[in-house]
PDB file of the backbone (N, CA, C, O) and the ligand in Angstrom, with CONECT records:
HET     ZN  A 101       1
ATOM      1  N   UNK A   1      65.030 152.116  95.639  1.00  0.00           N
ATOM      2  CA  UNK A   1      65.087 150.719  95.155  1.00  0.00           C
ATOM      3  C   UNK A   1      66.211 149.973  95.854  1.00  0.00           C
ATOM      4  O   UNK A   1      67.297 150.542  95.966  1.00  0.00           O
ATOM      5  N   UNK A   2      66.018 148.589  96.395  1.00  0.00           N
ATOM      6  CA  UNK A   2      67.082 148.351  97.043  1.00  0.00           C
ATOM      7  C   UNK A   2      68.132 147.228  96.306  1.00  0.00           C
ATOM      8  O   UNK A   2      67.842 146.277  95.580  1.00  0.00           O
ATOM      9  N   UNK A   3      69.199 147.612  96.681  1.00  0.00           N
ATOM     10  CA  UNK A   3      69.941 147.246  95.951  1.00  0.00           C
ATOM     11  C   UNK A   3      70.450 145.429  95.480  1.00  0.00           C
ATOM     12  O   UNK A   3      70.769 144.831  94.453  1.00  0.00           O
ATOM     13  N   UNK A   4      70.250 145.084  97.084  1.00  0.00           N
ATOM     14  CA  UNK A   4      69.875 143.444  96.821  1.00  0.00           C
ATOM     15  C   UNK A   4      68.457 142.818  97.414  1.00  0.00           C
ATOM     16  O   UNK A   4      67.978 143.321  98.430  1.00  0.00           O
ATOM     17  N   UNK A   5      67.988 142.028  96.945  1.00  0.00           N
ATOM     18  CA  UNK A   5      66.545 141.273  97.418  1.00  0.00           C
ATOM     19  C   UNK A   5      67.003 140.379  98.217  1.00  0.00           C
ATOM     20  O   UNK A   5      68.222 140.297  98.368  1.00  0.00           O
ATOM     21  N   UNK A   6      66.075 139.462  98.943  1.00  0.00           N
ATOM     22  CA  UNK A   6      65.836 138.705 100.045  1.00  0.00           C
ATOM     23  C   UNK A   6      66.276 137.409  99.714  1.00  0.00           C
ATOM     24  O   UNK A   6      66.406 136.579 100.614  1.00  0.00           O
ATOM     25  N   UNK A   7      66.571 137.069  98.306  1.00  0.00           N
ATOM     26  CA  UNK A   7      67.346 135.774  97.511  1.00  0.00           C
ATOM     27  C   UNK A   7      68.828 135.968  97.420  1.00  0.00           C
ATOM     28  O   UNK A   7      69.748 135.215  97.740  1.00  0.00           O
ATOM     29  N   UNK A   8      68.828 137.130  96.920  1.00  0.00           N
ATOM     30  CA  UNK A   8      70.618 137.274  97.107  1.00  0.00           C
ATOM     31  C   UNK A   8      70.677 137.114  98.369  1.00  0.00           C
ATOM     32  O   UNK A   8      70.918 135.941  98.652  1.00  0.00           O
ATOM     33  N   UNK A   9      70.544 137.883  99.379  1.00  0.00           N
ATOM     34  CA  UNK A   9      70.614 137.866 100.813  1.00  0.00           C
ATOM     35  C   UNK A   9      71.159 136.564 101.042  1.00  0.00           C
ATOM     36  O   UNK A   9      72.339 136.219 100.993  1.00  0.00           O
ATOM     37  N   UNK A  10      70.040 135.824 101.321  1.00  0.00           N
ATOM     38  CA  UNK A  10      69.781 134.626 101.566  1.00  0.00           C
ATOM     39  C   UNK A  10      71.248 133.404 101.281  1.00  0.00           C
ATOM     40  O   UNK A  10      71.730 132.402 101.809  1.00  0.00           O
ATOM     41  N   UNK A  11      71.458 134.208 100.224  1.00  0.00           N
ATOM     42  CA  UNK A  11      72.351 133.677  99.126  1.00  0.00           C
ATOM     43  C   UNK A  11      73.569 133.607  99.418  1.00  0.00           C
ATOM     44  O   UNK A  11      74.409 132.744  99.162  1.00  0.00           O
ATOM     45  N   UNK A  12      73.647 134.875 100.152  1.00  0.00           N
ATOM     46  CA  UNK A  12      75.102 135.591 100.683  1.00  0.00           C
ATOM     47  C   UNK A  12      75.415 134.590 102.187  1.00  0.00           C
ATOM     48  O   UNK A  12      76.520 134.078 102.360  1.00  0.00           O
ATOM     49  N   UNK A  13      74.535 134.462 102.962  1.00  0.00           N
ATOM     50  CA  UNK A  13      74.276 134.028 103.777  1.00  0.00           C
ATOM     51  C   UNK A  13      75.324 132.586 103.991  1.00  0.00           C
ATOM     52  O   UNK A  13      76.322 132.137 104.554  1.00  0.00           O
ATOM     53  N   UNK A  14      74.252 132.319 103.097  1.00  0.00           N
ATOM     54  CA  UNK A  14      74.781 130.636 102.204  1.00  0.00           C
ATOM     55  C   UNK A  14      76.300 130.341 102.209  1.00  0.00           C
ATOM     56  O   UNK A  14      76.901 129.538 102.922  1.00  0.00           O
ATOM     57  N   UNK A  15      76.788 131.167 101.255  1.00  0.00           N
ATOM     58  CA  UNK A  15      78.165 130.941 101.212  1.00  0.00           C
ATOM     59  C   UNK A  15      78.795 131.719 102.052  1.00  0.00           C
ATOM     60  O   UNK A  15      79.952 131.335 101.880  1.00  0.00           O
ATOM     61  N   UNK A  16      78.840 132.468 102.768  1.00  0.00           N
ATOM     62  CA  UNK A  16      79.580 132.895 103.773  1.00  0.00           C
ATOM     63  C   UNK A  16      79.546 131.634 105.157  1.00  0.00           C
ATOM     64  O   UNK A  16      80.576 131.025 105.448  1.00  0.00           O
ATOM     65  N   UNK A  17      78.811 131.500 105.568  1.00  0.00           N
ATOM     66  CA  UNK A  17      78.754 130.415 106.819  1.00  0.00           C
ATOM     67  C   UNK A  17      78.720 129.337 106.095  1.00  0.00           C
ATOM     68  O   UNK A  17      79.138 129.186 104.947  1.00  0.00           O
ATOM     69  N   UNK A  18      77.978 128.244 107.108  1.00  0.00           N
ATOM     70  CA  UNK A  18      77.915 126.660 107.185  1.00  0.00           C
ATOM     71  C   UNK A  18      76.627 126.235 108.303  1.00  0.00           C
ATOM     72  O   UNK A  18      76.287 126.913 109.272  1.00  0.00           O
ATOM     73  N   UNK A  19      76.069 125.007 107.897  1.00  0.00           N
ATOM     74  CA  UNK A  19      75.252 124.513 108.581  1.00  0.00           C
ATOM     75  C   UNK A  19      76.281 123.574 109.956  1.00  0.00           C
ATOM     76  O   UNK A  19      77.105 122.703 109.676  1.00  0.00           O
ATOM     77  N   UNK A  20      76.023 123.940 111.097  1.00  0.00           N
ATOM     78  CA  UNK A  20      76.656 122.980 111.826  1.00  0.00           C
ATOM     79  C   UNK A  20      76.134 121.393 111.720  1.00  0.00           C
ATOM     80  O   UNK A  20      74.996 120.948 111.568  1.00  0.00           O
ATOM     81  N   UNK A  21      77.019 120.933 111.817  1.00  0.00           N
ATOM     82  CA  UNK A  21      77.255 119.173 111.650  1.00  0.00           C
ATOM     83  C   UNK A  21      76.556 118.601 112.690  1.00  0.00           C
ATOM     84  O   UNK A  21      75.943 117.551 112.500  1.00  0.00           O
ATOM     85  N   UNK A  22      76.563 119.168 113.807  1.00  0.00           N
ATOM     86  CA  UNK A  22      75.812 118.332 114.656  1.00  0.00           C
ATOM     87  C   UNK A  22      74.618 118.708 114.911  1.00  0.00           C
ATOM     88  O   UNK A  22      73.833 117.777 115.094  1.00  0.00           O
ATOM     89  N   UNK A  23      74.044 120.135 115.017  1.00  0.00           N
ATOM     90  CA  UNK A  23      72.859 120.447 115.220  1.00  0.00           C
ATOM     91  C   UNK A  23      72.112 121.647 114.204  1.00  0.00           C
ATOM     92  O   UNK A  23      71.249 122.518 114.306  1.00  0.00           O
ATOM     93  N   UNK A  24      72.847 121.200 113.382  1.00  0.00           N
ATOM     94  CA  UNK A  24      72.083 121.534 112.187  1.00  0.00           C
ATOM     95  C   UNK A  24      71.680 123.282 112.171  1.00  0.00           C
ATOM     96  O   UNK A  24      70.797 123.761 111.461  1.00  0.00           O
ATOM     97  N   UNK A  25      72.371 123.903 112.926  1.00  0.00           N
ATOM     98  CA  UNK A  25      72.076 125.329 112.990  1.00  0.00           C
ATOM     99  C   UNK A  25      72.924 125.934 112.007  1.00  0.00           C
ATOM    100  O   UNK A  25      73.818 125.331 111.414  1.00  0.00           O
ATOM    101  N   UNK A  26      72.531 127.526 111.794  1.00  0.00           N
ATOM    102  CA  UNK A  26      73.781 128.338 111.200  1.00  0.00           C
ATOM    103  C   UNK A  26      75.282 128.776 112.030  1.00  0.00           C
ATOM    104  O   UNK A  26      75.310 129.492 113.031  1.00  0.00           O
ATOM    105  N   UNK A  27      76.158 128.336 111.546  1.00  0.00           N
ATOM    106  CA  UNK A  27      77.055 128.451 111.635  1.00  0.00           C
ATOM    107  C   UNK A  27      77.668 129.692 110.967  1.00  0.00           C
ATOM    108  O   UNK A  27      77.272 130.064 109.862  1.00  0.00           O
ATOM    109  N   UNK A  28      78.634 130.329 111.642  1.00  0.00           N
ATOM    110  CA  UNK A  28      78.929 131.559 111.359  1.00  0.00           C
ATOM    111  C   UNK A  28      79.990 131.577 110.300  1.00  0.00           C
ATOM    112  O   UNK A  28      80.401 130.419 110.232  1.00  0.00           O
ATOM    113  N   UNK A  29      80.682 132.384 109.377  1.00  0.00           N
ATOM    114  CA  UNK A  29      81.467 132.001 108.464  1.00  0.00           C
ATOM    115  C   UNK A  29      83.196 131.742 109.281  1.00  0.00           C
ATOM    116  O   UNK A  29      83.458 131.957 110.465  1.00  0.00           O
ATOM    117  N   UNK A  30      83.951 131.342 108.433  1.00  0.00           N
ATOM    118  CA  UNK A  30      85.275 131.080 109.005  1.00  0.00           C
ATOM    119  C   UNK A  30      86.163 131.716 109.925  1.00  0.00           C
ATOM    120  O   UNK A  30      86.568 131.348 111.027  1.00  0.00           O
ATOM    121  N   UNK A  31      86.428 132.939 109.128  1.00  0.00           N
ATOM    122  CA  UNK A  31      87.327 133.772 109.680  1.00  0.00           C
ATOM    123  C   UNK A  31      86.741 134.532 111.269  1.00  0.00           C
ATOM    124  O   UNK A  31      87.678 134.745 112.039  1.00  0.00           O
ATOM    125  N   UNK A  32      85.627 134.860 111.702  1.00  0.00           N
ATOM    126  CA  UNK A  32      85.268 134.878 112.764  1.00  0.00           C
ATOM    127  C   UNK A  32      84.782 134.191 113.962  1.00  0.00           C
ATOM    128  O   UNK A  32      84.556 134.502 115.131  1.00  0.00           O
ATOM    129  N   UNK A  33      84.686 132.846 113.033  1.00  0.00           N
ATOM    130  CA  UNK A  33      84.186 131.637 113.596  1.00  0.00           C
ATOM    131  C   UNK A  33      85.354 130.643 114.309  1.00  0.00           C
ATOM    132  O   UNK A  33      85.600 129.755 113.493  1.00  0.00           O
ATOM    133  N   UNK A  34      86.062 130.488 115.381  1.00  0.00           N
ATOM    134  CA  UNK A  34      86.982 130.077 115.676  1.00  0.00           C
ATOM    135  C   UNK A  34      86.865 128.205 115.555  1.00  0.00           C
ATOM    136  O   UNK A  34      87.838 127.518 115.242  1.00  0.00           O
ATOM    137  N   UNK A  35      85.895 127.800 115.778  1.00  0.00           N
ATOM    138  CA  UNK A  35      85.087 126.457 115.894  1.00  0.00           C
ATOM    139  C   UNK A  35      84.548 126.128 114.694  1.00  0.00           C
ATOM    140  O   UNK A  35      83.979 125.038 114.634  1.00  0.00           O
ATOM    141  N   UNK A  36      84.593 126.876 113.627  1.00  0.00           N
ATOM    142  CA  UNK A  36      83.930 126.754 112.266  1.00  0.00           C
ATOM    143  C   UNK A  36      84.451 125.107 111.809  1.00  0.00           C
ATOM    144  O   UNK A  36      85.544 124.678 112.178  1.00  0.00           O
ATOM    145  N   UNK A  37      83.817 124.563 111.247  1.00  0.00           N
ATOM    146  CA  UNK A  37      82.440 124.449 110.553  1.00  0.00           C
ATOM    147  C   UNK A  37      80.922 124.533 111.727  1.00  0.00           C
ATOM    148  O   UNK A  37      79.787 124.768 111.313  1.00  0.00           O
ATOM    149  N   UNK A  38      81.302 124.260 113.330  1.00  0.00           N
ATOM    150  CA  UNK A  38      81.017 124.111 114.148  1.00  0.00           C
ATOM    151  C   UNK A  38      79.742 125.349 115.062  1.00  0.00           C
ATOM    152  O   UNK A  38      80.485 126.194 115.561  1.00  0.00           O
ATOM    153  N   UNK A  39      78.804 125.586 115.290  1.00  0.00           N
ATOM    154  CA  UNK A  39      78.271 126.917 115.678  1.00  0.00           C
ATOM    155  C   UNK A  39      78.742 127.189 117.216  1.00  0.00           C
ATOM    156  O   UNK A  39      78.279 128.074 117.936  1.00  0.00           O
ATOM    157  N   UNK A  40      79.375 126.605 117.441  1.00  0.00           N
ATOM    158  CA  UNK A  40      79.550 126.748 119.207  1.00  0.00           C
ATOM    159  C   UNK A  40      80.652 125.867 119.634  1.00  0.00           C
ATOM    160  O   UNK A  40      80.821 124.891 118.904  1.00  0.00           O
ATOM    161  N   UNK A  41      81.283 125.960 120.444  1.00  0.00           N
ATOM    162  CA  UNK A  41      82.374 125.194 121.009  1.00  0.00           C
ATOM    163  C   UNK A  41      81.743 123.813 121.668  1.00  0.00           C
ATOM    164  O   UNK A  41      82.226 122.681 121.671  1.00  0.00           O
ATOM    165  N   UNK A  42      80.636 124.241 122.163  1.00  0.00           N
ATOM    166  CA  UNK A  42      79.937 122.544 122.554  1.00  0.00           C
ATOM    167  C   UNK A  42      79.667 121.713 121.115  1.00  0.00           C
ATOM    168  O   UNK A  42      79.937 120.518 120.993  1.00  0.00           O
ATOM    169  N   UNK A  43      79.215 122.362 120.275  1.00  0.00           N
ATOM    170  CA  UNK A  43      78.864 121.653 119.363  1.00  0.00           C
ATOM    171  C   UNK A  43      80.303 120.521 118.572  1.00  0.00           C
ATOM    172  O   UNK A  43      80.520 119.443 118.019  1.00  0.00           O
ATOM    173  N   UNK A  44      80.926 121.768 119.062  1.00  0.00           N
ATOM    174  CA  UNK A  44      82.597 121.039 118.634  1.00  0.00           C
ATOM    175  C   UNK A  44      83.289 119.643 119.461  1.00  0.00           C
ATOM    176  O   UNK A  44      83.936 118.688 119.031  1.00  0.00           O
ATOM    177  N   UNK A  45      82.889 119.967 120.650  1.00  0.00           N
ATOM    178  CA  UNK A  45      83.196 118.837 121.693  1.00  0.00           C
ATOM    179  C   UNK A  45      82.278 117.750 121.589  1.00  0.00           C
ATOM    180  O   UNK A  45      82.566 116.561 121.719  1.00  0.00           O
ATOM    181  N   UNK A  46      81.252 118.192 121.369  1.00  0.00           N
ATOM    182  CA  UNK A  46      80.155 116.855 121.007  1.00  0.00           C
ATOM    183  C   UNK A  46      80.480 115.996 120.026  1.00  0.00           C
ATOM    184  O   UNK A  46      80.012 114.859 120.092  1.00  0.00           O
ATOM    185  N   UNK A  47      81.423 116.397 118.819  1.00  0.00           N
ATOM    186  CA  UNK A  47      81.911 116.019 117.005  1.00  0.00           C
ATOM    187  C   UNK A  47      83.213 115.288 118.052  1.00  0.00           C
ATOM    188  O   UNK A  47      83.233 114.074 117.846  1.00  0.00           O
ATOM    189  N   UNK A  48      84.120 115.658 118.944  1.00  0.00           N
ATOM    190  CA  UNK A  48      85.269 115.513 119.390  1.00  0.00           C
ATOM    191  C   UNK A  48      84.978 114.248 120.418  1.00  0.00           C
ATOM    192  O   UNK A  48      86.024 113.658 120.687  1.00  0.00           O
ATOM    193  N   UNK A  49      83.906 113.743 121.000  1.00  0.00           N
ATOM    194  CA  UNK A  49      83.387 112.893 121.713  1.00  0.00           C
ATOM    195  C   UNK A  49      83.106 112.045 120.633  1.00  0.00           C
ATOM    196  O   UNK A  49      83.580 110.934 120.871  1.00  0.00           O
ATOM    197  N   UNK A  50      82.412 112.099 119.306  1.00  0.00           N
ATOM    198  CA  UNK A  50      82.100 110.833 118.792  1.00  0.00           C
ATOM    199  C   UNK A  50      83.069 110.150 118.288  1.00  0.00           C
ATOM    200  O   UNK A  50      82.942 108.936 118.125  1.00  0.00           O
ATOM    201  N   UNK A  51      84.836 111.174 117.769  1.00  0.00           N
ATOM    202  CA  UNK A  51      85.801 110.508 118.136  1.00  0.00           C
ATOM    203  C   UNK A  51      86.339 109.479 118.653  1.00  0.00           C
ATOM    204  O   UNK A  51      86.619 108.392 118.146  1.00  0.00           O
ATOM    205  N   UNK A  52      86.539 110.076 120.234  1.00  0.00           N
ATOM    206  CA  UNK A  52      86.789 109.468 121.327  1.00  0.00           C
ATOM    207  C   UNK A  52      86.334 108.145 121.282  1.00  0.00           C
ATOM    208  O   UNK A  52      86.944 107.097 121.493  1.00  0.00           O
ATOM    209  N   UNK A  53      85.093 108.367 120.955  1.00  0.00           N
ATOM    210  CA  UNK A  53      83.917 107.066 121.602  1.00  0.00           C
ATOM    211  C   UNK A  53      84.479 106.008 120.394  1.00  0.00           C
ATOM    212  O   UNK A  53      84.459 104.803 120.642  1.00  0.00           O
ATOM    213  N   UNK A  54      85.035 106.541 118.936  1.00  0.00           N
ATOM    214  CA  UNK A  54      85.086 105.425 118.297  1.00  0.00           C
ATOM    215  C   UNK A  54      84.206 105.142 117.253  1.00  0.00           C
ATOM    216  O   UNK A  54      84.262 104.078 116.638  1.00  0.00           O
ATOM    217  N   UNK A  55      83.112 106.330 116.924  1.00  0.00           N
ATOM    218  CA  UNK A  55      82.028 106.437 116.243  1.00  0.00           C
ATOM    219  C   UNK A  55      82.911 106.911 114.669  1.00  0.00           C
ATOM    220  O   UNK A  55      82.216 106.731 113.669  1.00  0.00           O
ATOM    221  N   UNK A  56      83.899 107.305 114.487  1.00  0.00           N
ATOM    222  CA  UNK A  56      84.443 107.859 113.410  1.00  0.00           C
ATOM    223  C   UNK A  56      85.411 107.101 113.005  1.00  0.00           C
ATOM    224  O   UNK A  56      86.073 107.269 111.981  1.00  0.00           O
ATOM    225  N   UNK A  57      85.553 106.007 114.013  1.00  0.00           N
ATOM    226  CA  UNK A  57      87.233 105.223 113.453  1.00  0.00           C
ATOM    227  C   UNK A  57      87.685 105.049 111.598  1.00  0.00           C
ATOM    228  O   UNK A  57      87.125 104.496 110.652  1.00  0.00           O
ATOM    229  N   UNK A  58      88.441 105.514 111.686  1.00  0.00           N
ATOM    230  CA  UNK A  58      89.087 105.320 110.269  1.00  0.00           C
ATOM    231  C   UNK A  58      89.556 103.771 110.054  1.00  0.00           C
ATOM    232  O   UNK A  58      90.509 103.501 110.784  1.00  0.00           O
ATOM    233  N   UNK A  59      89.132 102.713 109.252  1.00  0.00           N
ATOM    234  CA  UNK A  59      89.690 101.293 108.971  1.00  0.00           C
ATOM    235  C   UNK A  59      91.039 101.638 108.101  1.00  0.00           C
ATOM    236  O   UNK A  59      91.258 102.364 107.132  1.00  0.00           O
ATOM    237  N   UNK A  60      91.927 100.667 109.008  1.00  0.00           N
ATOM    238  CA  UNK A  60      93.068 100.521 108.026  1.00  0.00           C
ATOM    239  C   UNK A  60      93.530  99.060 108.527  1.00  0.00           C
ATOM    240  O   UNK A  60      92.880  98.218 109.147  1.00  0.00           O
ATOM    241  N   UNK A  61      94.839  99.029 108.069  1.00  0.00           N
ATOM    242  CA  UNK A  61      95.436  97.461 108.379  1.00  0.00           C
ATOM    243  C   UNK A  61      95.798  97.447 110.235  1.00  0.00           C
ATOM    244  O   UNK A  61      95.440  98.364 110.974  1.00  0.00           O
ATOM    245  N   UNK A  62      96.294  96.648 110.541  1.00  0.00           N
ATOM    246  CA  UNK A  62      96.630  96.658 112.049  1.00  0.00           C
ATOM    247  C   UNK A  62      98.262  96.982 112.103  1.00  0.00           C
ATOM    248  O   UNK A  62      99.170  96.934 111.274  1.00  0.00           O
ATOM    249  N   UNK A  63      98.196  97.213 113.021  1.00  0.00           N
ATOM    250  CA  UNK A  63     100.031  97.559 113.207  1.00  0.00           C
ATOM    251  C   UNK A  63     100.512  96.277 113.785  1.00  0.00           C
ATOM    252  O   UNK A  63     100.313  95.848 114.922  1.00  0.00           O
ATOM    253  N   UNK A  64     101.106  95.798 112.916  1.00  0.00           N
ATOM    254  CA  UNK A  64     102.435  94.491 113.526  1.00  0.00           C
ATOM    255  C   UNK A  64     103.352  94.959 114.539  1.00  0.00           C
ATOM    256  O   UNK A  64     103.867  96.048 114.794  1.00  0.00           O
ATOM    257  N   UNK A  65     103.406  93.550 115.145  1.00  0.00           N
ATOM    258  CA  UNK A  65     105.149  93.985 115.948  1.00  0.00           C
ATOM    259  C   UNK A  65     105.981  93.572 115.052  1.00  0.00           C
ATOM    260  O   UNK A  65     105.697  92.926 114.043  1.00  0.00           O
ATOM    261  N   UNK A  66     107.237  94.005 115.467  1.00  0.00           N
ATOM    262  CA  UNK A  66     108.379  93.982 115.012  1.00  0.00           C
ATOM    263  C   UNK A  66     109.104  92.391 114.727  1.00  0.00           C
ATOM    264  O   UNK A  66     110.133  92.186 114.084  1.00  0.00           O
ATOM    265  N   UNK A  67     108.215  91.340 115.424  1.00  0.00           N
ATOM    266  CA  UNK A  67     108.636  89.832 115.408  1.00  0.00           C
ATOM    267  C   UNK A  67     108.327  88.827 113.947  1.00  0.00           C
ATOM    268  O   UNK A  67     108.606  87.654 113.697  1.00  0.00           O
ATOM    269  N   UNK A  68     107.730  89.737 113.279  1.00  0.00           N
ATOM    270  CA  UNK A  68     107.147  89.003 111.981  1.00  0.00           C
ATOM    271  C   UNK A  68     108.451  88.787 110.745  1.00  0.00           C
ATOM    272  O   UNK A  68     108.440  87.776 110.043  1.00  0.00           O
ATOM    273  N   UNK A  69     109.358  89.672 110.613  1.00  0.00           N
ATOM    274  CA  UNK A  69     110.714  89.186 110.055  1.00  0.00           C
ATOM    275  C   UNK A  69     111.543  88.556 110.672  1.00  0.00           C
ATOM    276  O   UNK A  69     112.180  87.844 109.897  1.00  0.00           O
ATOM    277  N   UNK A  70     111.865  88.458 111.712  1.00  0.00           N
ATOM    278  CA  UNK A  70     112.706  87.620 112.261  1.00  0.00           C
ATOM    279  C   UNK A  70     112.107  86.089 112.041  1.00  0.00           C
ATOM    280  O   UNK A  70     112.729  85.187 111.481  1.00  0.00           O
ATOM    281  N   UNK A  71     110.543  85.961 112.692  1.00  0.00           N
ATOM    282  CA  UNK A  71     110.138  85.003 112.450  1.00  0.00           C
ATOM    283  C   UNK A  71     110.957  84.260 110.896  1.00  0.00           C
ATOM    284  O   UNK A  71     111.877  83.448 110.793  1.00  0.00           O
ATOM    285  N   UNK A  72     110.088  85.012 109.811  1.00  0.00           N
ATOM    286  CA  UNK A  72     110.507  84.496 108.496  1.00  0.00           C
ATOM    287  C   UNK A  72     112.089  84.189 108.071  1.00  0.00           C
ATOM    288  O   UNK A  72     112.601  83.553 107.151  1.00  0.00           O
ATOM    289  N   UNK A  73     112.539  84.849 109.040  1.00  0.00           N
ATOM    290  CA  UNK A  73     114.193  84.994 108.205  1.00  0.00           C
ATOM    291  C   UNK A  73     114.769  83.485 108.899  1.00  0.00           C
ATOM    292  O   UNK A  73     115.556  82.785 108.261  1.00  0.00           O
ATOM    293  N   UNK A  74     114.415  83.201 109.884  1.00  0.00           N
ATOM    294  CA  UNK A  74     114.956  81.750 111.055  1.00  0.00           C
ATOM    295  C   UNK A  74     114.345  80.638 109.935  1.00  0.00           C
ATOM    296  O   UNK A  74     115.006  79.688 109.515  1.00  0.00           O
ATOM    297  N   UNK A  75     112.987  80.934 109.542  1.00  0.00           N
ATOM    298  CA  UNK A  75     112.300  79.372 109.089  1.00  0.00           C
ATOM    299  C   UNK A  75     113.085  79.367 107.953  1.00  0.00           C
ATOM    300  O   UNK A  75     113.784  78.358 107.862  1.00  0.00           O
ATOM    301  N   UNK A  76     113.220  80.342 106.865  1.00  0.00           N
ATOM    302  CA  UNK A  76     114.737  80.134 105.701  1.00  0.00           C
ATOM    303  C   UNK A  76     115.671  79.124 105.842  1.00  0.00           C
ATOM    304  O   UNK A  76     116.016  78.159 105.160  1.00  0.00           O
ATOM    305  N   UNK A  77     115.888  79.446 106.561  1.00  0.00           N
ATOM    306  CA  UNK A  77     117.322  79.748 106.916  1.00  0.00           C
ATOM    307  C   UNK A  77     117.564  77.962 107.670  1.00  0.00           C
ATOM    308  O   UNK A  77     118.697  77.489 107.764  1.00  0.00           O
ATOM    309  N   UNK A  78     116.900  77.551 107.914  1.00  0.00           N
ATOM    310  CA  UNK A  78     116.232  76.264 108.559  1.00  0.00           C
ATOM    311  C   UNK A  78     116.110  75.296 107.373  1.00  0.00           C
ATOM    312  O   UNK A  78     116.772  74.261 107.301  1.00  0.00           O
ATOM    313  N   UNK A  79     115.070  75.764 106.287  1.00  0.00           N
ATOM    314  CA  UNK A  79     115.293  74.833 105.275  1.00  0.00           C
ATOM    315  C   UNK A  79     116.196  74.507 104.317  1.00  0.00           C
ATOM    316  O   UNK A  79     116.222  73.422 103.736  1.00  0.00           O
ATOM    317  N   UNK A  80     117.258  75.807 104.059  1.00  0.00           N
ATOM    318  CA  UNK A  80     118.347  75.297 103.378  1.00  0.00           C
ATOM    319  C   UNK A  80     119.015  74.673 104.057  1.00  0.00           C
ATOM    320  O   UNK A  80     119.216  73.655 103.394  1.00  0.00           O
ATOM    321  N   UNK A  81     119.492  74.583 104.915  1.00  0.00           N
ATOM    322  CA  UNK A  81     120.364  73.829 106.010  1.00  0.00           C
ATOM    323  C   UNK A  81     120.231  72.408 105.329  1.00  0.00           C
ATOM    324  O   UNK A  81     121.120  71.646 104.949  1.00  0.00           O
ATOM    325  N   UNK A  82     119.182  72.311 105.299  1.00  0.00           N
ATOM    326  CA  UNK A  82     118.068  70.816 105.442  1.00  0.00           C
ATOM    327  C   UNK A  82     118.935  70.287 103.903  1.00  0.00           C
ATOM    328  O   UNK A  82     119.883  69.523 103.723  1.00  0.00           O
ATOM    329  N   UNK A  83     118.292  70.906 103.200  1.00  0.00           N
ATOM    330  CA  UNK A  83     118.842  70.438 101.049  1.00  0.00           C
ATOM    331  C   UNK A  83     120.601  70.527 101.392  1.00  0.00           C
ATOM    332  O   UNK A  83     121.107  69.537 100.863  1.00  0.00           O
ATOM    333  N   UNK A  84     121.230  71.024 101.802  1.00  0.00           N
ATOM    334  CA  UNK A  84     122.087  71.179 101.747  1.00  0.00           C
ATOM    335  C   UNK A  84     123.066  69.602 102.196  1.00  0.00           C
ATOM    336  O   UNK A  84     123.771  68.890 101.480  1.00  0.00           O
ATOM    337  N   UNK A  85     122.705  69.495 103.720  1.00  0.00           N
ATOM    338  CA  UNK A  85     123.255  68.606 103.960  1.00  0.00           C
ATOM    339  C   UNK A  85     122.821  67.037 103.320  1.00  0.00           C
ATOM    340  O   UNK A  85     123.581  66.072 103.227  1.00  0.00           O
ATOM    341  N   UNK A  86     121.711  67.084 103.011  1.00  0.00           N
ATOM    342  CA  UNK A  86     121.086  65.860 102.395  1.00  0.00           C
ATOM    343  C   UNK A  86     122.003  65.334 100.920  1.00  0.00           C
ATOM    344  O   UNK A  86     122.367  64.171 100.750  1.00  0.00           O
ATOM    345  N   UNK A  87     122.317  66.708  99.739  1.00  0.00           N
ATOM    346  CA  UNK A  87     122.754  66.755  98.625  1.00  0.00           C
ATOM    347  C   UNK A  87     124.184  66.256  98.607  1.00  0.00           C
ATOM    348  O   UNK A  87     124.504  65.307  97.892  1.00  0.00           O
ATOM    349  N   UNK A  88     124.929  66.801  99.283  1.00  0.00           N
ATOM    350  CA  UNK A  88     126.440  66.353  99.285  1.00  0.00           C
ATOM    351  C   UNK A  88     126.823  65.405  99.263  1.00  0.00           C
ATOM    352  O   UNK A  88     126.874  64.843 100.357  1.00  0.00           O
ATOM    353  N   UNK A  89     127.243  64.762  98.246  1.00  0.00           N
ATOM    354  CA  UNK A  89     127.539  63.036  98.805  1.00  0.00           C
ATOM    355  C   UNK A  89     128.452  63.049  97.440  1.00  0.00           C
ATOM    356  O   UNK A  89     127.910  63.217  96.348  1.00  0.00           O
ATOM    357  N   UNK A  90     129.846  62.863  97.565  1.00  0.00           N
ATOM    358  CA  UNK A  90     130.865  62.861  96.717  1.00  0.00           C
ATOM    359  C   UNK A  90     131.408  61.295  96.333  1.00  0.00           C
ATOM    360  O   UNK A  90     132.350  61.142  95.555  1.00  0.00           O
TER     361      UNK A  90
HETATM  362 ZN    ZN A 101      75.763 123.300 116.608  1.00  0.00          ZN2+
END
């Protein structure tokens, strides 16, 4: 009688590996799999190209330069000037 059937198998299968991402094959499990989730090192460079290309970009805010406080701190600094000298009158 054997000890596991063709569902466990199957089963085992399952959670030990991974379906590769790009071509949909079995993928081998982790620890022997150096490229894992990946079945092949091309398959990996192909995921690493859609990168590149810009197909995966992550959205976030933009990176400022460094001129955006200075800006603000001059225009301040400009209008008190302004109340100041206008107010004084003894
Ligand atoms: Zn693949």
């Amino acid at each position: 009688m054997p000890a596991v059937d063709a569902a466990t198998l199957r089963r085992m299968g399952a959670l030990a590996g991974a379906r590769c991402p790009i071509c949909r094959k079995s993928a081998g499990p982790r620890p022997e799999n150096p490229v894992f989730p990946f079945c092949s090192p091309q398959c990996k460079l192909v995921d690493l190209g859609h990168w590149l290309d810009g197909g995966y970009r992550v959205p976030g805010p933009p990176v400022s330069s460094t001129g955006d406080a200075e800006t603000l701190e001059s225009k301040g600094r400009t209008d008190g000037l302004d109340g100041n000298s206008q107010e004084e009158d003894e």
